[in-house]
N, C-alpha and C positions, 0 to 999 in steps of 0.2 A: 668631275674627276677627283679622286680622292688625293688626299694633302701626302699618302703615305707613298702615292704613285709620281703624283708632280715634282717631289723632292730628290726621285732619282734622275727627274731629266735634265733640271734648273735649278743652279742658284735660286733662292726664296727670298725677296726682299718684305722684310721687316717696315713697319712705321718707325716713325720718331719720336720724338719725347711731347706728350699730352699735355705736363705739365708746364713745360715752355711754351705752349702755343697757348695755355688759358693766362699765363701771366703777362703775355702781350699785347693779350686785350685790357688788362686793369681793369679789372671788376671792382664794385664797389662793395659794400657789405649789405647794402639792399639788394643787390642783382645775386650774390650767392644766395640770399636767404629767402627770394623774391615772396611770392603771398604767401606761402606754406605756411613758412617759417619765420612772419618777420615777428613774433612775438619770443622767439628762441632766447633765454635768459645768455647764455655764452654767443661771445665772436662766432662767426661764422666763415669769416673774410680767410682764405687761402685752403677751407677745406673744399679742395677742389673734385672729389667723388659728387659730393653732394649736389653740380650742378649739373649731373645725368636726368637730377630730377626736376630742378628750376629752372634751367636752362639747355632741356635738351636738345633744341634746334641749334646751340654752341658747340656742341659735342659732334651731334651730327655731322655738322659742316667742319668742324675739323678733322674726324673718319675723311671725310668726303675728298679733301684736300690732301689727305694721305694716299690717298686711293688714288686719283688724278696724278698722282707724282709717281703710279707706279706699283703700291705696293700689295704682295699675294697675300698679307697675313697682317691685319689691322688689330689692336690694343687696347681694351675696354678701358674706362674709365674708374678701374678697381682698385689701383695699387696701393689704398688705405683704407678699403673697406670691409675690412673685420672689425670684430667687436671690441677686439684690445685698441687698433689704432683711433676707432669712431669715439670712445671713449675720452677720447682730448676734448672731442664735441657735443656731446654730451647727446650721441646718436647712434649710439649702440642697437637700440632698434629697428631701425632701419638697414640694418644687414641683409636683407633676403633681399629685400625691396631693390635698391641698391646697385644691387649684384644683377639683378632680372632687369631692371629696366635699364642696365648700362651696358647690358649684352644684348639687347631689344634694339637699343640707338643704333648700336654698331650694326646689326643685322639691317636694319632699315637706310642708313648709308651704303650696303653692300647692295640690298634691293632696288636702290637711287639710280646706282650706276648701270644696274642690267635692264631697267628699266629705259636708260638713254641710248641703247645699244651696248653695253663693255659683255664681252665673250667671255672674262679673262675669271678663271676660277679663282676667287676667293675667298678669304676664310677669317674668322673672328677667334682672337686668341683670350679668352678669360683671363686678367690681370692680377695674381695674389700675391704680393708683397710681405716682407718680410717683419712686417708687425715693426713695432716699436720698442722691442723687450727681447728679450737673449734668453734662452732654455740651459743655454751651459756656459752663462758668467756671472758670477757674484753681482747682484745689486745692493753690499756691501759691503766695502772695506774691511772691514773689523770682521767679516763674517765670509769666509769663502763657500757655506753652503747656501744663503740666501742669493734667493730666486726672484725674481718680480713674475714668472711667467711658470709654469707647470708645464708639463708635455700633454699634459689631459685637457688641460685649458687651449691650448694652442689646437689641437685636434677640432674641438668643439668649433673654436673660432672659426677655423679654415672650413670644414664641414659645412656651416650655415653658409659661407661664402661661396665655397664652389657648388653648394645647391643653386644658389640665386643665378651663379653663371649658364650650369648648366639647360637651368630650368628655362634661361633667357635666350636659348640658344647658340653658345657658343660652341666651335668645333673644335678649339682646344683650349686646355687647361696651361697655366704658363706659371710657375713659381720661381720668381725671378728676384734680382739684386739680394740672393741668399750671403748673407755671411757670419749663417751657424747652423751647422749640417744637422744639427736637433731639431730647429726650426723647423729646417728642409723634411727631415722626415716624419714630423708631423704631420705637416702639409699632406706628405705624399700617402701616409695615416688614412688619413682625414679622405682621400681624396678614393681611393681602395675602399672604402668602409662605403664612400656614394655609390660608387660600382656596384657593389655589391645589391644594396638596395633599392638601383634604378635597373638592374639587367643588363646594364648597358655602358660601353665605353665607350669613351673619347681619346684621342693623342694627347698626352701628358709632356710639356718642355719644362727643363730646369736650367736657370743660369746664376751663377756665382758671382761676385766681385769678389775684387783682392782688394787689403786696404797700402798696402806699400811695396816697395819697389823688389821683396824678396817674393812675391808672388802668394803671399800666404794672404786668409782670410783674417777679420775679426778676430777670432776666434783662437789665432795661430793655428789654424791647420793650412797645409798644402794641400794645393789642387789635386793632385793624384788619388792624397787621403779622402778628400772633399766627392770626388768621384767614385771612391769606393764605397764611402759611406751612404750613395744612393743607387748603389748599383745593383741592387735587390728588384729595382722597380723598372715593368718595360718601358723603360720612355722612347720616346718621341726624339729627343734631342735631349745636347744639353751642351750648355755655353758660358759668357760672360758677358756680362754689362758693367755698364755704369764706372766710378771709381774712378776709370783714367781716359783720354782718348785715346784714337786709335796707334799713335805713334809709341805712347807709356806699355799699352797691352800688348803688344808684336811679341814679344817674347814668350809671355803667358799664352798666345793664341798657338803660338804654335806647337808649346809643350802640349797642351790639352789636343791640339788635333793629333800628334801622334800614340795619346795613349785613349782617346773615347771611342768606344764601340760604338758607338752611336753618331747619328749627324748633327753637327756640330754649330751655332750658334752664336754671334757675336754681332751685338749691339752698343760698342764705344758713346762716349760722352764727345760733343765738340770742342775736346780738348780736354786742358785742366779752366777752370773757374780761374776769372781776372778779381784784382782787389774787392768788386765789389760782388761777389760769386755771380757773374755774367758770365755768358761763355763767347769768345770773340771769331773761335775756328769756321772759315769760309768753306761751304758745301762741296768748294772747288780743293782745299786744301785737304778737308777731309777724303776727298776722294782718293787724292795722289795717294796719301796714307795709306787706303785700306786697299788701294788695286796692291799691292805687294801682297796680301793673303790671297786676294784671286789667282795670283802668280804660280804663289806655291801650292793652290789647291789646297787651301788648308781650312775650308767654310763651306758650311752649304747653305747657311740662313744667315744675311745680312741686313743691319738695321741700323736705329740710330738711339741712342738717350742724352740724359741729359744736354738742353742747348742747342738740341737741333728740331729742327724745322720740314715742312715739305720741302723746303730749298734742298738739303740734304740728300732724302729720299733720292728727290729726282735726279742729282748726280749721281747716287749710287744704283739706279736706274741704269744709269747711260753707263755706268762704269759694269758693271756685271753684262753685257754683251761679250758671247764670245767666248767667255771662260764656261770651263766644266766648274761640276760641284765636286767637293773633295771625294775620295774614296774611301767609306767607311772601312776599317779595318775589322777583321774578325774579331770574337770576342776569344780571350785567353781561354784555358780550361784548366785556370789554377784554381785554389783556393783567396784568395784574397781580405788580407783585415785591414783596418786602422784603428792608429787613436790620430793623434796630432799628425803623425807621418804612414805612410803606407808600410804593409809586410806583406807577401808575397811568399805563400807557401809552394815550391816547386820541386818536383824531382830531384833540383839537383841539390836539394839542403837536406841535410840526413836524420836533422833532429830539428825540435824546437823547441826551446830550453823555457818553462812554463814558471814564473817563481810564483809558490806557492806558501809563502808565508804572511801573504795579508790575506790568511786563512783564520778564523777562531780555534779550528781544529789543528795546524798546525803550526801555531807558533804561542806560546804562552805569552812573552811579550805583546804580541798583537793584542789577544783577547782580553788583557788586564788593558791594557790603554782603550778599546772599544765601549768596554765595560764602564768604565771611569770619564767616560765619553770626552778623548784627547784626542780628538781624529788629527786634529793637525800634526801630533808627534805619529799616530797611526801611517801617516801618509808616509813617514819618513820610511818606516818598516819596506813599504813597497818601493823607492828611492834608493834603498840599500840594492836591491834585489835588479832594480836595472841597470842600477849601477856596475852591478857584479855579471851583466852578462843576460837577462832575464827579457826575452822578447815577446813575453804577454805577461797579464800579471793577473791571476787567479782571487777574484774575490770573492770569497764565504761569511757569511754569518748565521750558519745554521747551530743555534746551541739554543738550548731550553729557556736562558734566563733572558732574553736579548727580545726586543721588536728586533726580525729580522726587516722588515720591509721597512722602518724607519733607518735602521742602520745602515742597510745597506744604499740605500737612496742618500744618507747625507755622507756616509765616510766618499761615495763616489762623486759628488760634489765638491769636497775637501778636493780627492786627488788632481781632479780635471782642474783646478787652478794652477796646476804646477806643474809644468810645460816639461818639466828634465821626466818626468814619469809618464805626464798625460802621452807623449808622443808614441807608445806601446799600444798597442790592442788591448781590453778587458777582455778578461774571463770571467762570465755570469756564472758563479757555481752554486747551487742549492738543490736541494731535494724537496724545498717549498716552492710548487707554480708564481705564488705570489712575489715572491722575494725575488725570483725571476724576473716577474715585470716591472717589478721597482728599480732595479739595476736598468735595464732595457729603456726605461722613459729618463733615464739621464745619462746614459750615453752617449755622446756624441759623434763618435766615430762609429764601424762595422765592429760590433764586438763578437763573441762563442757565447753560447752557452754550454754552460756542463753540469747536467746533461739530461736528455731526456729520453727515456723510453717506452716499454710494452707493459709495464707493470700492472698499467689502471686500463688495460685495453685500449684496442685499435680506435675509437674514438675519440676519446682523448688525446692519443698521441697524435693523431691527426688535424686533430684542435691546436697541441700545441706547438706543432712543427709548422702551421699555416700562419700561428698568431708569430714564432720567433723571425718568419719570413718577412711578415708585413711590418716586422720592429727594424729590417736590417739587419736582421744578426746570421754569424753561421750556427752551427750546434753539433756539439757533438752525440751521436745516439750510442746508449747502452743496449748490449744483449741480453737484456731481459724481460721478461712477459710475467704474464699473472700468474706461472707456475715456477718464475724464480731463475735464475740465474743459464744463461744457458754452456754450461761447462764441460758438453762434448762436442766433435764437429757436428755430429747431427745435428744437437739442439740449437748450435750456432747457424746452420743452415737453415734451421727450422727456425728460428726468431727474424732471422735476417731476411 
């Protein structure tokens, strides 16, 4: 039975946390490094992916014990196995490997139990974590445009990762404890680009943490924003983990189930972490907790992370009898952007007031501070402007004497540090494709473009309206083609 059909009849329970159940056993740093690797120059001891390959019958049997407690959709052994996170271990090579043979385990625990008689359809969800590094936060002080991580690099990463899951047999793709929607849309980047070149799709889940009690991400974005910002892409679901348990998330769970189109997702931590980051919340405790969303109808995929256990599982097992899964709502048929907060273009707003003076074209001010390369006083330029009322902020750097693609990439850097501006939508504006993409890969919210058209032929345009798709962004299209401007209703019917 397909995942996309079982999801409308049942609640879907979720496994638990992987990494709680290998640190219960206390490995030693021979047993993670076992023969392969015991010659490995760096520690080994707590890189827990890497015992998919040393210790696969550990893996195994703890699938197996997720399984037994219950659960329709088990959790590869992935959630540091890209090249940025491996890289602590100095095993960045073993990315593919990895990925295949940690979706291989899980597939062979699922083949375990149909093997012992289990009827019960289910499914391996590929694990791809949210790396180690931040795509849209300063990795210095002194410097709000440096980056530890590139959008291009992040692509790359996730790409070799989701090949190794795929190729290992996983049925779904899961980019999860997101908490920076650049990341997020790398991933989902990265993940479109495999599509592409396997023929073939998978269900795609995303789920977010918030890091405090006002429900925003890392990142300072809001959920709603967080959700606009990948709502380019057909997923599968899309949810929350991690962060808090289930009593701290209630609030957040239920904002997100009344605004996702989609079915929705929630895997709490057992609790908050005690003095010594232990987690002490009883499977029985957690249950009480999360039967209040089955109440409301407000999940269709239940699980567990950090702290929990098959114990877990199996109450929330018992506890999911009986109730429906939520009812996916329609999707709006607005426009929708973000930066840091959501915007919401609908019928019933008459305008939308664009500030365009962190333009080089028009503002003189701007383009002498761009030029003189003061981005940090540039940003102010765009601060005045939202300050004054300005609910996207148009950025250009198309002038002869300038790297557009470098300028534009670091002044958008500058601004997204600075939460009173970032909370706006961008406007990608340029008449160079390039400078385009350069804006678009540091982005973090749902930005426009403006703009693209018929100029260079139907090819192109179609190139570059699929590539602004697969960035998250809207765009806005000009009526014009390769014969120039289309300036009667004919030729406007005829471009359009």
């Amino acid at each position: 039975m397909r995942i996309e059909d079982l999801i409308k009849e049942k609640i879907l329970l979720l496994d638990g946390a992987m990494g709680t159940m290998i640190q219960h056993r206390q490995l030693t740093e021979e047993q993670y490094r076992g023969e392969r690797f015991e010659g490995s120059e760096r520690m080994q001891k707590g890189n827990n992916d890497l015992l998919s390959l040393t210790m696969p019958d550990l893996i195994r049997e703890i699938h197996t014990l997720y399984l037994e407690a219950g659960a329709d959709i088990i959790t590869t052994n992935t959630f540091n196995s890209n090249s940025i996170s491996l890289s602590d271990y100095g095993m960045e090579s073993l990315v593919y490997e990895l990925n295949r043979a940690a979706a291989t385990v899980a597939r062979e625990a699922i083949d375990g139990m149909a093997a012992r008689g289990d009827k019960k359809p289910r499914f391996v969800a590929g694990t791809m974590g949210p790396t180690n590094r931040t795509a849209s936060m300063s990795a210095d002080v002194a410097n709000p445009a440096a980056r530890s991580v590139t959008f291009d690099q992040l692509v790359e990463a996730y790409h070799e990762q989701a090949r190794g899951l795929f190729d290992g047999g996983a049925d779904l793709l899961m980019v999860e404890t997101v908490f920076d929607a650049l990341n997020a849309r790398a991933a989902l980047f990265a993940i479109e680009n495999l599509f592409d070149v396997t023929g073939r799709r998978i269900p795609v889940m995303i789920s977010g943490t918030v890091t405090d009690a006002s429900g925003r991400m890392l990142t300072g974005q809001t959920l709603e924003a967080f959700m606009i910002s990948v709502s380019h892409f057909p997923l599968f679901s899309i949810g929350l983990n991690c962060a808090f348990g289930a009593e701290n998330l209630r609030p957040f769970v239920e904002e997100l189930s009344g605004l996702a189109p989609w079915p929705l997702s929630v895997h709490p931590n057992a609790g908050l972490p005690n003095q010594f980051g232990g987690y002490d919340q009883s499977a029985a405790e957690m249950a009480s907790l999360v039967k209040e969303y089955l109440e409301n109808g407000w999940v269709n995929i239940i699980g567990g992370c950090c702290g929990t256990t098959e114990k877990h599982i199996e109450a929330l097992n018992e506890l999911r009898e009986g109730y429906s899964p939520r009812v996916v709502p329609a999707r709006k048929g607005v426009t929708a952007l973000s930066g840091l907060e959501p915007m919401l273009i609908t019928p019933e707003k008459n305008f939308i007031n664009v500030g365009e003076r962190a333009n080089v074209a028009g503002s003189k001010r701007f383009a002498r501070l761009i030029k003189e390369e003061k981005y940090g006083e540039a940003v102010a330029v765009a601060a005045e402007q939202v300050e004054n009322g300005a609910q996207i902020i148009d950025i250009c750097m198309d002038e002869a004497l300038l790297d557009g693609e470098r300028a534009m990439r670091t002044f958008i850097n500058y601004l997204i540090s600075d939460p009173a501006v970032s909370r706006v939508p961008l406007m990608i504006d340029s008449s160079d494709w390039r400078v385009i993409e350069a804006g678009l890969k540091c982005s973090p919210g749902r930005p426009v473009v403006n703009s693209i058209s018929l100029k260079e032929g139907e090819e192109a345009f179609l190139r570059q309206a699929r590539l602004i798709k697969r960035y998250g962004a809207a765009m806005v299209v000009m009526l014009f083609d390769e014969r120039g401007q289309a300036d009667t209703l004919e030729r406007r019917t005829e471009v359009a």
